[in-house]
N, C-alpha and C positions, 0 to 999 in steps of 0.2 A: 540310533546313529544320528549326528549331528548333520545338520543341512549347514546351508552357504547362508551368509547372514542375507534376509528379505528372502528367500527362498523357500515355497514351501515344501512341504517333504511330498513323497509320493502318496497315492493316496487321498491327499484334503483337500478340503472343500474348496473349488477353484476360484467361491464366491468369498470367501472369507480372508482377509489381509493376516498377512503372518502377523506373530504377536511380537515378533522382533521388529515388526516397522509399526505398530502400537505405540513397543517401546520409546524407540526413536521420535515418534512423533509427540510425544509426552516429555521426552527429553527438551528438542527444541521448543518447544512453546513456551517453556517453563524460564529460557533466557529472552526470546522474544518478548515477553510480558513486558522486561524491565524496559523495551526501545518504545513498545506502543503506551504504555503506563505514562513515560516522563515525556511522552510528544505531549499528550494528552494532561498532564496532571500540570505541564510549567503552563498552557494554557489559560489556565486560572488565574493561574497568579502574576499576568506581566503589570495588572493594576498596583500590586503590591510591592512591586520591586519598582516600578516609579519610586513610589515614596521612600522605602528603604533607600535606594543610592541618590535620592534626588537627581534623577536625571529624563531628560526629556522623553515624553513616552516613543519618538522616533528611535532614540538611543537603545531602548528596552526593547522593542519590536527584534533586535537584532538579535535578542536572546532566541527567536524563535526562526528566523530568519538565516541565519546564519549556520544553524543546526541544519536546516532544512538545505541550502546549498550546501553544503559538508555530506548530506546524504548522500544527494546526486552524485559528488563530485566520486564517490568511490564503488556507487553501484555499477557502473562499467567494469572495474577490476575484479569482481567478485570470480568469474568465471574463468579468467587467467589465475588468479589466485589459487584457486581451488585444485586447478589442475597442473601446479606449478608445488603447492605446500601439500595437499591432501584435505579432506573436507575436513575433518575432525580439527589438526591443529587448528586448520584457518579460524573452523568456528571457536573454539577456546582462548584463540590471539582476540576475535573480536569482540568475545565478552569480557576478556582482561581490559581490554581500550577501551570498551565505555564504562568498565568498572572504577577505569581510570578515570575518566571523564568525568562520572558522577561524584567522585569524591572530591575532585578539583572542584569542580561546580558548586559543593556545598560549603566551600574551604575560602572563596572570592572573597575579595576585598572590594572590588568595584566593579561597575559595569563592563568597565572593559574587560577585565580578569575574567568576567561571569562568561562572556560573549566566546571570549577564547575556548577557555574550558566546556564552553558547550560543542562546541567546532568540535574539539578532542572526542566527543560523543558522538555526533554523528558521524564523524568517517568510520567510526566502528559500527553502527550501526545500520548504515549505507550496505555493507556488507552483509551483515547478519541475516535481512530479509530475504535479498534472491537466494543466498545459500540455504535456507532454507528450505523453499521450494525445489531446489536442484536434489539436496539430500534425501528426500523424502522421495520423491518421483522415483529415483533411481534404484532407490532401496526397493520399493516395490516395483519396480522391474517394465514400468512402463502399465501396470493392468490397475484396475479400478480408481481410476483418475478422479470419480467424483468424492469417494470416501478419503483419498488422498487429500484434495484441497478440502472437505470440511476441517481434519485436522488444522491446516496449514492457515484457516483463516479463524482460529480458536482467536489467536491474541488481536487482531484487527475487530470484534465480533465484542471482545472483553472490554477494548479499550473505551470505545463511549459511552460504555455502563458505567465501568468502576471508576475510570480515571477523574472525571470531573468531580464525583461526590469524594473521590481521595484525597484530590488537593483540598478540597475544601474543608474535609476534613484534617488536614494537615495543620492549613494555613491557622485553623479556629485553634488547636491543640496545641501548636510551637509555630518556630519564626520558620521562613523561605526556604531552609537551609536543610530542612528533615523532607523535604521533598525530592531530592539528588540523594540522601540516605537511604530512603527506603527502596531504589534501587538494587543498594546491600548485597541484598540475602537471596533477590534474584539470581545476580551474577553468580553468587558463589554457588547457590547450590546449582543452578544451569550447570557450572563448568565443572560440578564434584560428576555431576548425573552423564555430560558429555563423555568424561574419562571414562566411566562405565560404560554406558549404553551405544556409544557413537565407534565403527569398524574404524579401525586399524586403515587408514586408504591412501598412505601418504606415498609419493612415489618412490619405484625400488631405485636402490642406490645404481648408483651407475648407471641408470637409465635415459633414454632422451631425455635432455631438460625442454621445457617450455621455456620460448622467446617472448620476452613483453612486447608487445609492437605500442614501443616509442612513439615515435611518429603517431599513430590511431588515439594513445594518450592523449597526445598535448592536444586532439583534433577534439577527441569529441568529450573528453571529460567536461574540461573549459566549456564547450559549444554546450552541451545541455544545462550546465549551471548559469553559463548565458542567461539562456532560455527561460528559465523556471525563476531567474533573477529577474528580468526583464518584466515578465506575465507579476511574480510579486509584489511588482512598485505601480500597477494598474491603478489601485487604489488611491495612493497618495498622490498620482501625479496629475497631470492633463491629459487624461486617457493614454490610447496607445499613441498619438502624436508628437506627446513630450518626449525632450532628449532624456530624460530619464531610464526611458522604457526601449526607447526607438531605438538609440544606439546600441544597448547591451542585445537586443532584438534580433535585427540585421546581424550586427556580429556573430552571436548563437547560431543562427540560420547556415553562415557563410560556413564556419566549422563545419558545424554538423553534415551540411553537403557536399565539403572536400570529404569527411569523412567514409561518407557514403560514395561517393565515387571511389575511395580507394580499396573498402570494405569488399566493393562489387568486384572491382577487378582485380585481386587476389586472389593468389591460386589457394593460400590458407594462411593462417598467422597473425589474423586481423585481430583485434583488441576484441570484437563482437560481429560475429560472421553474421551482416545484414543478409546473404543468398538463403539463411533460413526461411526468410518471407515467401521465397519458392513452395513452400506446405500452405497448400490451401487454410488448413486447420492454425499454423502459424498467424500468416497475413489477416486472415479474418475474428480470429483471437484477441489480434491484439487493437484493431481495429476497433470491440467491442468495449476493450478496458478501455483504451482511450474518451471508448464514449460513456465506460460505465464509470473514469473517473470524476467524469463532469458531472455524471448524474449523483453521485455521493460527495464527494467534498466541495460541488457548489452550494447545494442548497445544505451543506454542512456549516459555511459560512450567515447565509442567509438566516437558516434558522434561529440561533442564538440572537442576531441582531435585530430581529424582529421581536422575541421575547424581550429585550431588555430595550429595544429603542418604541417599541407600539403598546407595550403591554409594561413597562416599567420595572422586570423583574430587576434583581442583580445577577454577576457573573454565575454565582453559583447556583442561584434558581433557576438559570437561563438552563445550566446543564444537567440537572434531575429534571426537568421537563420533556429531555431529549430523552432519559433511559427508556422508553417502552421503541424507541426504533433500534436502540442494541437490543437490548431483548427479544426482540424479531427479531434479528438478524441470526442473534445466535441458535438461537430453536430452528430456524430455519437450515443451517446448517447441515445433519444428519440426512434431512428428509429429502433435500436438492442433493446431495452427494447419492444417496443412493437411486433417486431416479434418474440421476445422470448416466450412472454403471446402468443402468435397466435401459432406459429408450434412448439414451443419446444426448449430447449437450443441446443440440440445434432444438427442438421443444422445449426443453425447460429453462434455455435465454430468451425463449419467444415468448414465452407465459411470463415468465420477470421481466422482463425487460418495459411491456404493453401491462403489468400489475404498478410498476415502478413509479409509471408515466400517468396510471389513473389515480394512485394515492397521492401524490402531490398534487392535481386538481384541487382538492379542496384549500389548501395553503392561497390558489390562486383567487381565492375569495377571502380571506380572511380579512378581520377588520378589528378594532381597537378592545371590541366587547364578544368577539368568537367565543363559545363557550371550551374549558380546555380540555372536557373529558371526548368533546369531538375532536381536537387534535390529536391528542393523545391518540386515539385509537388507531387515527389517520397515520400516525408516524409506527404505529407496530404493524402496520400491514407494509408499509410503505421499506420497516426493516427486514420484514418476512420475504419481499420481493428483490431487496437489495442483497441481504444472504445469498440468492438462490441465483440473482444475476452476476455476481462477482464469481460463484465459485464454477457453473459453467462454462464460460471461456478462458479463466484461467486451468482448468483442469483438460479442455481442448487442444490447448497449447501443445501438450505434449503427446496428443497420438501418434503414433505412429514414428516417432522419432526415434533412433537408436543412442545407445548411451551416451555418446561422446557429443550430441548435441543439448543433451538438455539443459545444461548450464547456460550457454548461451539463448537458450528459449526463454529459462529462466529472469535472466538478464532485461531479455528483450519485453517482457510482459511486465514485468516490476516497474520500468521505465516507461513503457504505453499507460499506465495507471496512474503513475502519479505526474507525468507530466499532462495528462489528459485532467487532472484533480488542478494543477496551477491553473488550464486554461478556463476549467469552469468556472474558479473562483473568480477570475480575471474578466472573462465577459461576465457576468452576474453582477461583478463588482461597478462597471461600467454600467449595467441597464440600469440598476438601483441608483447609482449618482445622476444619471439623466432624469431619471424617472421621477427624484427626490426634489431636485431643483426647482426652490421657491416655495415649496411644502411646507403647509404651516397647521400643528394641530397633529394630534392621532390621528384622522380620519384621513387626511391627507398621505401623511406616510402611510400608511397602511396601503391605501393604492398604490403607490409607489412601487412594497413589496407585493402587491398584486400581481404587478408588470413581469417584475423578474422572476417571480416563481413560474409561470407560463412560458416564458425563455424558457426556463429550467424541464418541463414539459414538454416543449417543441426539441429540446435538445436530446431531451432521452427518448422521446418516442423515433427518433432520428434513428436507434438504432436496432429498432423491432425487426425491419427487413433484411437488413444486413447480417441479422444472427439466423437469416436460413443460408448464409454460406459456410455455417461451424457445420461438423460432419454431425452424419443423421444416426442411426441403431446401431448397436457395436453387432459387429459378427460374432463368428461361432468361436467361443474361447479359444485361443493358439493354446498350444503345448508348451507345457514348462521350458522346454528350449527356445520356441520361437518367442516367446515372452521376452526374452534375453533382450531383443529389439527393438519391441515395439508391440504396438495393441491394432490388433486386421479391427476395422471398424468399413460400415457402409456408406459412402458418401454421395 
């Protein structure tokens, strides 16, 4: 007899995920690759496209820039989306739009062209990520959350392995342009595999439709792009005081808090129902991305530029020095998911979290002549702890939530991740420029990134205590019905 899709039948093992959300989960990863591949792979190459379009490397920064506010600007919509079109089209529209994107991208004429056509890629890909975690959660019905986000962070886990030795191998073997190609074949086959494997969810005819709330739109899309725009230009500017940063700042700020005042007092219909912060397990969730963004894509900036400004590598040395912290990361994965299902999220963000903060100690010594099979080592334990801190409170998020919330949970923890990633980059970017000034010599810089890796330290260990308010042991398995819901855990 056939079950409901994510449903297991009677009878099996209560510990084991249907092989239909396997499926699925092997479906999306497979489109996912091509968004976390080409963040990761144009990386490489913005030295390159300098010279190709001769244009000033501020002009070329936009290439990565602009993708990255085009993300923002559509992860808010994802969750109206979804539950306006159905998951499956939505996901299939957004892998057509960065299919589209990547061909445009490889098709440019100038940097401007390039800039645009990249914009075209990430507002489809803006999408792709939350809906991903929304489709998966739900499909497994709310229960084994830590096995769920292992799946869910395959392509984030992939991307600093493969992506840097890709481009590079790209760039050595053809021109700029087979880097938006090998996109390709992700798209297509992601969307052959979605038509297969991804439920039928789209709304029944005639039914309620869902209301965009306009108004939440133009508040808070703007306001976070603001935001992440603002923290962006840290670097180049006159810290956070320049009108650069300041104005776009304040502006972000002001949105986002009309936003959230209107969010709250709505009786429903918001663009992103901030009242989910009300789940202890929400609020404190997403608290922890925030701090676990910082703790990953600052010292994700940091690293590289100490490899190639202390230690003289190039772009592409810089980034196979980095693979043994994907590689922990991804190993990590299986083992944090299932200890998560077993004692609880709140232990195993507390052991990553406080493993995080003491693998990066050593970075806060490094010097011009550090030997690098002690980093190296330092950076696979230091991804073994970042695997195992990411997938915990993201997989917290949704205890206990009922169906019709998780999209917006979703939402809401996508956006605590990576705007918590802009801020870390942003202060680290700042202590490194203080810290730099008037440095002369390795030995000099090198203290410099002594400074901010210790920032980078003080910031993650910031969030040890705070991850005893994710929920503790999960309770006595609910019954296939009550599953329907949510996950009974002990808090």
């Amino acid at each position: 007899m056939s079950t409901p899709h994510g449903t297991a039948p009677a009878g099996a093992d209560p510990d084991r995920i249907d092989p239909a959300v396997w499926r699925m989960g092997a479906t999306l990863v497979v489109g996912a690759l091509a968004v976390v591949f080409d963040t990761t792979v144009v990386s490489v190459a913005l030295g390159d496209l300098v010279k190709e379009f001769d244009a000033p490397p501020a002009t070329i920064q936009w290439v990565s820039t602009g993708y990255l506010l085009a993300v923002f600007a559509t992860i808010p919509l994802a969750a109206w989306a979804q539950s306006r079109f159905g998951g499956r089209r939505l996901w299939i529209a957004a892998l057509g739009g960065f299919l589209l994107g990547s061909v445009l991208s490889a098709l440019a004429w100038n940097a401007g062209s390039l800039i645009v056509f990249r914009v075209v890629q990430g507002l489809a890909g803006g999408v792709m990520m939350p809906l991903m975690a929304t489709l998966l959660m739900q499909a497994a019905k709310g229960r084994h959350p830590g096995k769920v986000m292992a799946i869910i962070t395959v392509p984030t886990a992939l991307g600093p392995i493969l992506g840097p030795a890709l481009g590079g191998l790209v760039l050595h073997l053809a021109d700029w342009r087979w880097m938006f190609f090998v996109n390709i074949p992700f798209c297509l086959v992601g969307g052959w595999l979605a038509r297969r494997n991804l439920p039928d969810d789209r709304p029944e005819p005639g039914g309620p439709r869902v209301r965009l709330d306009v108004v939440g739109l133009f508040l808070f899309c703007p306001g976070v792009t603001a935001l992440v725009y603002a923290l962006s230009r840290v670097e180049g500017s006159a810290g956070l005081t320049g009108a650069g940063v300041l104005v776009p700042l304040l502006g972000g700020l002001a949105l986002v808090g009309g936003f959230t005042v209107r969010s709250l007092t709505r009786t429903g219909g918001a663009l992103v129902d901030l009242r989910l912060f009300r789940h202890r397990a929400v609020a404190s969730s997403g608290t922890l991305l925030f701090l676990g963004g910082i703790a990953l894509y600052g010292p994700m900036m940091l690293l590289p530029l100490y490899f190639q400004q202390v230690r003289g590598e190039d772009a592409l040395g810089a980034g196979l020095l980095l693979i043994p912290q994907g590689v922990g990361a991804l190993l990590a994965r299986g083992l944090s998911g299932r200890y998560m299902d077993r004692v609880g999220p709140r232990p195993v963000a507390v052991t990553a979290f406080a493993c995080v903060a003491l693998a990066t100690v050593p970075f806060a010594f490094v010097t011009a002549d550090t030997g690098e099979l002690l980093l190296m080592a330092a950076l696979f334990v230091r991804g073994v702890a970042l695997g195992a801190a990411m997938i915990a409170p993201m997989g917290a998020a949704y205890v206990g939530l009922p169906h019709q919330e998780i999209p917006d949970a979703g939402v809401l923890t996508r956006i605590a991740q990576q705007v918590g990633g802009s801020v870390g980059i942003a202060v680290l970017a700042v202590v490194l420029q203080h810290a730099s000034l008037g440095a002369h010599g390795a030995s000099a810089l090198a203290d410099a990134f002594d400074r901010a890796f210790w920032w980078s330290v003080a910031l993650t260990a910031l969030a040890v205590p705070l991850c005893l308010l994710l929920p503790g042991r999960p309770g006595p398995r609910p019954s296939a019905e009550k599953t329907r819901t949510g996950t009974a855990v002990e808090v």
